[in-house]
N, C-alpha and C positions, 0 to 999 in steps of 0.2 A: 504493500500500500504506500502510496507518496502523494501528497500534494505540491508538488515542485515540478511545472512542467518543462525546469530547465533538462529533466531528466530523458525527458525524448528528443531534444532537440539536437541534430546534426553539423556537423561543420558545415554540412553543405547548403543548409536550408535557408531559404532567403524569403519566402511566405511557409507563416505556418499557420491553418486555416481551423476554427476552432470551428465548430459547428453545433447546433442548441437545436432538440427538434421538435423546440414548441417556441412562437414568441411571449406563450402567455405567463410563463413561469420566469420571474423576475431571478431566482437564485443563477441562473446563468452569467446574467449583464455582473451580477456581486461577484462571481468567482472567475469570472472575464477580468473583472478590473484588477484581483489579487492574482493573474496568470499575469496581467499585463505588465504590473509592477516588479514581478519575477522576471519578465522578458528583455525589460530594459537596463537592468542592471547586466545583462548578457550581450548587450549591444542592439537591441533594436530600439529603430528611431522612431516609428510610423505605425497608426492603426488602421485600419479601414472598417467601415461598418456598414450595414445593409441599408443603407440610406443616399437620399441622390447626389451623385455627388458634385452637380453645381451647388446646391443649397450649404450643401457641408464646407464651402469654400467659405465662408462666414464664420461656422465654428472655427475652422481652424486659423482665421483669419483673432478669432479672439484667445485662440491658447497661445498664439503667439504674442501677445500683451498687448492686441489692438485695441480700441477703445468700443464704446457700449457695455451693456448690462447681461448677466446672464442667462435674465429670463425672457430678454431682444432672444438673443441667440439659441435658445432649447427651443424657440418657439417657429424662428422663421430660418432656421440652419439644418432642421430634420425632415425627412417624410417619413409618411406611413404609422405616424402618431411615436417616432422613436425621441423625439422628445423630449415628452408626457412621461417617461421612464425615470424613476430616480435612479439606477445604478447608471444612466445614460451622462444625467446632468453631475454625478459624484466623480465620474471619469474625465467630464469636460474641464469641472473644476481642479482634479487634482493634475491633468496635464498643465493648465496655465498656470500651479504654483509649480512646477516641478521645471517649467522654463522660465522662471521669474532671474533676471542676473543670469543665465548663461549664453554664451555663447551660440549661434544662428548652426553651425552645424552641430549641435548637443542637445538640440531642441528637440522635441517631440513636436509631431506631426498628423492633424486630424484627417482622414479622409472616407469620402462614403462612395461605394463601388455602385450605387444600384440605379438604375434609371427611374424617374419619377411618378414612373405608372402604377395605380393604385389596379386591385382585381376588376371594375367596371368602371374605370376612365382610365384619359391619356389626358395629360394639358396639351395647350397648343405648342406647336415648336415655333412659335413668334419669337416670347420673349427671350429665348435662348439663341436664339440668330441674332437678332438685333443688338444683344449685347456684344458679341463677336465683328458685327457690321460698325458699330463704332468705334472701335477698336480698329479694325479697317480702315474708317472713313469711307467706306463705301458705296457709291451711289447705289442706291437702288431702294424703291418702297415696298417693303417687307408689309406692312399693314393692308397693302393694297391686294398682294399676291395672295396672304395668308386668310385674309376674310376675318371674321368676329371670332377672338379668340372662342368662344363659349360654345360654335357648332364645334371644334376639336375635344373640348374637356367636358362636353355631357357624357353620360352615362351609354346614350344612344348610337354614340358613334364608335363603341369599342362592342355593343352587343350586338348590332345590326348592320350586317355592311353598306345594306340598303343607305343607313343612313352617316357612313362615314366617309368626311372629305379627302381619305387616303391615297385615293385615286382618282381624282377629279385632274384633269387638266390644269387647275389652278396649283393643285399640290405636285405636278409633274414639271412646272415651272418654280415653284420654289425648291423643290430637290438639286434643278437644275442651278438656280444660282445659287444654293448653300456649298455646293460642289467647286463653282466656280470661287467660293469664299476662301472657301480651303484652299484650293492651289495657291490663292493670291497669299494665305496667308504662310506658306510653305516656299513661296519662289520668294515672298519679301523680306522672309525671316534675319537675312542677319540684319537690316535697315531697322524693322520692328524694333528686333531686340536692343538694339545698339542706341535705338529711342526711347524704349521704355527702359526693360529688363527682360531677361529668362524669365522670370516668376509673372511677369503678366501677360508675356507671351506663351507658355502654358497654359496660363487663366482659359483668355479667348481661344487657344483650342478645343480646351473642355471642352466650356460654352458651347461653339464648333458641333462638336462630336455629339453635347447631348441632345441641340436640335436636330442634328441628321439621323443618330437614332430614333428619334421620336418621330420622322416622318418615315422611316422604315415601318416602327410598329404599326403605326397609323394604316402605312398599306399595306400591311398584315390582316388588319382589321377589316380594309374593305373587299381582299378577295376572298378570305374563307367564309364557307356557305354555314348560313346560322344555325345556334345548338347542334355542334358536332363535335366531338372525340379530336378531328384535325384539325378545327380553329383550334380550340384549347390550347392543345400543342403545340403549334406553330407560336400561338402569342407568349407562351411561356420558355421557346427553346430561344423563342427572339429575344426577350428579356434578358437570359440567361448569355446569348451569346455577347448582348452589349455589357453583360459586367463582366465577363470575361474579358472583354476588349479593354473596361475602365482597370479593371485587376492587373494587365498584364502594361498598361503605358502608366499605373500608379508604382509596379518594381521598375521600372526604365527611369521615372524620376528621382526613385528613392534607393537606387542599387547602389551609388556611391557613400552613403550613409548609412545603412543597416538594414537589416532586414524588417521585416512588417508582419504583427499580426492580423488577421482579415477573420470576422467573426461574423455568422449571418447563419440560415437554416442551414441544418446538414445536406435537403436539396439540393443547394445551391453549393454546398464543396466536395461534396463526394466524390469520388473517384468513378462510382456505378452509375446508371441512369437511374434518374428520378423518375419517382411515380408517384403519382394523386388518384384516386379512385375513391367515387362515391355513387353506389347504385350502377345504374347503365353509364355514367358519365367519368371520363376521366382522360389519363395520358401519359406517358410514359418520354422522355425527352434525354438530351444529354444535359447535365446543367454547366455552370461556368468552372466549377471545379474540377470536373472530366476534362476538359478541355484546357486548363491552363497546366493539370497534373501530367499532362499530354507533351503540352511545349516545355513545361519548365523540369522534366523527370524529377531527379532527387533534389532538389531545390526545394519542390513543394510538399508540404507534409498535412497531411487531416488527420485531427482529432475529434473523434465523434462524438457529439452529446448524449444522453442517455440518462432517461428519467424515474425514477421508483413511485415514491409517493408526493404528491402535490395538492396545497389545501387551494393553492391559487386557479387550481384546473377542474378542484374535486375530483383527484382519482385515488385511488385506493391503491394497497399496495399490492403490486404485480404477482400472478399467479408462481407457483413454485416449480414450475418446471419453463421458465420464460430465460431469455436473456438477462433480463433486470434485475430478475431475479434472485440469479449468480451474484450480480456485481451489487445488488441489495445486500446479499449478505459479509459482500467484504468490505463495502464504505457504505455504516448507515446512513454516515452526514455528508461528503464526498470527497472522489478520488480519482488519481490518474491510477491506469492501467496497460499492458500491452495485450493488443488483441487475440495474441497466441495462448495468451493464460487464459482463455474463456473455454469454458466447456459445451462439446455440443446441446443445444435445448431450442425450445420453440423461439417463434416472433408471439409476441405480446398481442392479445386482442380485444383487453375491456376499455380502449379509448375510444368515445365517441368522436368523431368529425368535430362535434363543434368544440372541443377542446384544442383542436389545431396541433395534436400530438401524433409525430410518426415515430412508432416503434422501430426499435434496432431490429435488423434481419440480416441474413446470414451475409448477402452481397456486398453490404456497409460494411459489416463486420471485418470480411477478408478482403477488402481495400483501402481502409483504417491503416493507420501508423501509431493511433491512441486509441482511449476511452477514456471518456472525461463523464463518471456517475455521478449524478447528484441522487444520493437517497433519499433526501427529507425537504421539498423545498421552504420551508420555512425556518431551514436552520442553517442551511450552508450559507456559507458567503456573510452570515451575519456576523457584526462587530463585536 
């Protein structure tokens, strides 16, 4: 039994991807921020978390000792209500004291991998071009091409293709000059740079990047045929693929400083393909962690969450012939593990859907490099 996740970590590993496989149980975000503290006295500079990561450019714009409030920032620097999370807002605050007096490359670094689409919208890719267009100086009117942000961000235009602008000739023409942004802003780079800086010249390709994925999703959204098993799919491997893309240009900025923890569902780091199944309805995908474990080999490492009992879920505790089981009985409060110490046993199956809980199975299991148990969620990670 160890709580020291410096105990799986490799010379060679440069993301190492924690994964939780529920967002409703809070002792993850607690026992994230005491891994993460463990991680930087090891040399890591940089977190990433399942949030967008233009918005996250604000937090991390305040652990760096920028100015505003930190209830400005928990509120308009997250999606997906991560936030609203107190181990979320304990980790913003203990990175801005732990760079308070040091040095620019000894700092810690916030950042969020995930694209800003919620499960039944997309925002518009306006304001995310535009802010890259001024940056440019760009001629061109973006408000004109893009239409009323609010047909992109209803609900209607990500469940109905009927009714999404993804595909309109208006969105075929802003594809095209977002494309056009980009070259200019890659032919003009050392000019840019040499104007601003690297750091804002980064900025606006985010920027860049997250409007042109979001009109990817978008026409995702208008060709697959509705209530199908292949929309699903398609919109969650596309999600999937743009945090892979944020995951893999977040080690390119941050490979000369340290390595990065990156924390978010186990879907999204596992090595295996993800799956969601409810009733006749579901999907099976690669997610971003397949695919960067892919390009980055031994570099990349996953630790998989794995849950017992939780008051925050209401679940009781796991049957005795389960996964959880096992590792319930070796950390009641929680623990790291290696996944060859586990005995064979079942997948876990008294969580309902609406707990947002996936149990560990065998294919997680044997492409693990950890196990990260929480047995009790109302006691781990507590002060």
């Amino acid at each position: 039994m160890t709580q020291d996740i410096r105990d799986f970590v490799t010379p060679s590993c440069d993301l190492l991807a924690l994964g939780e496989p529920t967002h409703q149980e809070p002792a993850f975000g607690r026992v994230r921020n005491e891994l993460f503290a463990q991680l930087v006295e090891r040399g890591f500079r940089s977190v990433a978390l399942e949030t967008d990561r233009v918005a996250a450019l604000a937090v991390n714009d305040y652990v760096q000792g920028g100015a505003g409030s930190l209830d400005t920032v928990m509120h308009d620097g997250f999606s997906h209500g991560w936030g609203a999370l107190a181990p979320n807002r304990r980790l913003v605050t203990w990175m801005r004291d732990h760079n308070r007096n040091r040095p620019p490359e000894e700092r810690l670094v916030f950042h969020g991998f995930d694209t800003p689409t919620e499960n039944y919208s997309a925002p518009s890719p306006r304001p995310y071009l535009e802010l890259a267009r001024v940056y440019l100086d760009f001629d061109v009117d973006l408000t004109g091409l893009a239409g009323d942000d609010e047909r992109w961000s209803r609900a209607e235009a990500v469940l109905d293709p009927a009714m999404s602008p993804g595909a309109t000739a208006e969105a075929e023409k802003l594809r095209r000059v977002a494309d056009d942004m980009f070259l200019s802003l890659h032919t003009r780079a050392p000019e840019l740079i040499d104007a601003t800086s690297r750091e804002r010249w980064l900025r606006a390709r985010t920027q860049l990047a997250a409007g042109l994925g979001l009109l990817r999703y978008h026409r995702q959204s208008a060709l697959q045929p509705v209530d199908s098993n292949p929309r699903l799919t398609a919109l969650l491997a596309t999600r999937d693929a743009l945090m892979a893309q944020n995951l893999l240009d977040i080690r390119d900025i941050e490979a000369a400083r340290g390595a990065t923890l990156v924390f978010a569902s186990n879907l999204h780091l596992q090595r295996n393909r993800a799956g969601w199944h409810l009733g006749d309805l579901g999907a099976d995908w690669w997610g971003a962690g397949a695919t960067v474990a892919r390009l980055l080999g031994d570099r990349y490492l996953f630790v998989a969450g794995t849950l017992g009992r939780s008051d925050a879920l209401g679940l009781d505790d796991p049957a005795p012939d389960t996964y959880e089981a096992v590792l319930q009985a070796r950390f009641p409060d929680w623990g790291l593990t290696a996944p060859g110490t586990l005995a064979s046993a079942r997948t876990r199956t008294d969580a309902a859907s609406r707990q947002g809980y996936f149990p560990l199975d065998r294919a997680t299991l044997d492409a693990a490099d950890a196990l990260l148990h929480i047995g009790d969620g109302s006691a781990a990670g507590q002060p």
